[in-house]
N, C-alpha and C positions, 0 to 999 in steps of 0.2 A: 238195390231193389230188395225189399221186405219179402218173407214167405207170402205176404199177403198179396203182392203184385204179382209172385210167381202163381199163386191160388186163382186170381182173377184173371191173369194168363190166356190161361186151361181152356175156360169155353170161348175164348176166340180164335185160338187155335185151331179147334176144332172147328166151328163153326166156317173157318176161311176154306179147310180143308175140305170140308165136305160140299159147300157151295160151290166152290170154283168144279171139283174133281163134278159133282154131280152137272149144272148149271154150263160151265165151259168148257169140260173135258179137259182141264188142265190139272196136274196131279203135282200142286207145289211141297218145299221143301221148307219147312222153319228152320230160322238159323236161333242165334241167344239172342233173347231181350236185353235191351239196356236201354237207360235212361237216356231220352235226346235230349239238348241243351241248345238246340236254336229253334226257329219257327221253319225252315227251309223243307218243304217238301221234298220227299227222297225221289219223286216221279216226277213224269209231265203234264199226266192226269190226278186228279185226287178228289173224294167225298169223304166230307166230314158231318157225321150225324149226330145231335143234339141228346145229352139224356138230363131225364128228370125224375125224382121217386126218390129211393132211400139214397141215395147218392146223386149230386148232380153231376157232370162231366160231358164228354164226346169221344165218338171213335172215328178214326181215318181209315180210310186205303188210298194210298199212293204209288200207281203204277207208272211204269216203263212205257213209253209209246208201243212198242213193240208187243209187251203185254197186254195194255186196253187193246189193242190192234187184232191180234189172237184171240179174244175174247169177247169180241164183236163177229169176227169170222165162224169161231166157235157155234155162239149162240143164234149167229141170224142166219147163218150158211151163206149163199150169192144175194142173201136177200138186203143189201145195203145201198142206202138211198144216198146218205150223207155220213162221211164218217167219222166227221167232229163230231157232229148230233148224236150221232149213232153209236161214238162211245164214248158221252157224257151220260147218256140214255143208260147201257149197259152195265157202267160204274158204279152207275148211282144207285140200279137196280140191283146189282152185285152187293155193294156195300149194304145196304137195306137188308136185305136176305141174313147178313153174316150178323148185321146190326141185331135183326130177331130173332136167332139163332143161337147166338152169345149172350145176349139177355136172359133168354129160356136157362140158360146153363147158369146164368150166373142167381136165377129166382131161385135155384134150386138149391144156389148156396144162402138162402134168405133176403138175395138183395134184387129186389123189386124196382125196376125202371120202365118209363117210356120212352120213345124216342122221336126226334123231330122228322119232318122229309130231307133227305140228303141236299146238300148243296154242293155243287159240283164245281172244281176250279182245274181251270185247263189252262195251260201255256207253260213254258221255259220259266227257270228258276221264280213257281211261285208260294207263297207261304200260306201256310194252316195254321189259323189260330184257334186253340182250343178254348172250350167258356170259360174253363176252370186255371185257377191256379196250381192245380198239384204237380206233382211231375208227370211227363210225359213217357210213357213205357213205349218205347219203340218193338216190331217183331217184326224183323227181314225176313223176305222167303222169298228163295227162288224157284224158276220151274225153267221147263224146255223153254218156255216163248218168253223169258225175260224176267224178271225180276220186279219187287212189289212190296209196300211196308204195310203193315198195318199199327194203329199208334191208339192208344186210347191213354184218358187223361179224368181222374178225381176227383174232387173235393173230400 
């Protein structure tokens, strides 16, 4: 990883921390970035959001059953209808949040994106493919209710 992955980092970092801690009451932990090197989702649940502007790319989060699970309880309280739906709903709106959030931070370093609606993939061992070719900067973090990646990827 370049200083410049570590730069680009920064406001997703933030961005996770302050949506999940505000949005789910979940107060996660980052662990070190590193490069991933297969397509394999680190979770059960995962959205991957589309960007376009002065870079094109995508960003993931892929959680822990356990995690989407806490985090639907979190945000809806007893109010859960279905809880596939209900934390593909969640995810997706989580990731969204973090998606605009990390953008804001990253306009601020000059680089200007939009981004697409999340698409959400659920089940056991499945794969995220990002638009781009570059490498994929992976960022672990754990919390009480489970563990969670978040992945974004260049041009």
């Amino acid at each position: 990883m370049n200083a410049t992955d570590a730069e680009i980092a920064k406001p997703f970092v933030q961005a996770t921390k302050h949506v999940l801690s505000t949005m789910a009451m979940i107060d996660p932990t980052p662990g070190k970035p590193y490069v991933k090197k297969n397509d394999a989702a680190a979770g059960d649940v995962s959205a991957v959001v589309g960007l376009t502007g002065d870079k094109r790319g995508s960003i993931s989060l892929s959680f822990s059953k356990k995690c989407a699970v806490a985090i639907v309880k979190n945000m809806l309280g007893d109010d859960i209808q279905d809880i596939v739906q209900d934390a593909k709903d969640a995810v997706g709106e989580i990731t969204n949040m973090i998606s605009g959030q990390a953008r804001a931070g990253l306009a601020q370093m000059g680089l200007t994106m939009q981004a697409s609606t999340p698409t959400v993939i659920f089940g056991d061992n499945h794969t995220i493919s990002h638009v781009s070719s570059g490498p994929v900067v992976a960022i672990p973090f754990t919390s009480e209710h489970g563990d969670f990646t978040v992945e974004f990827c260049f041009q």
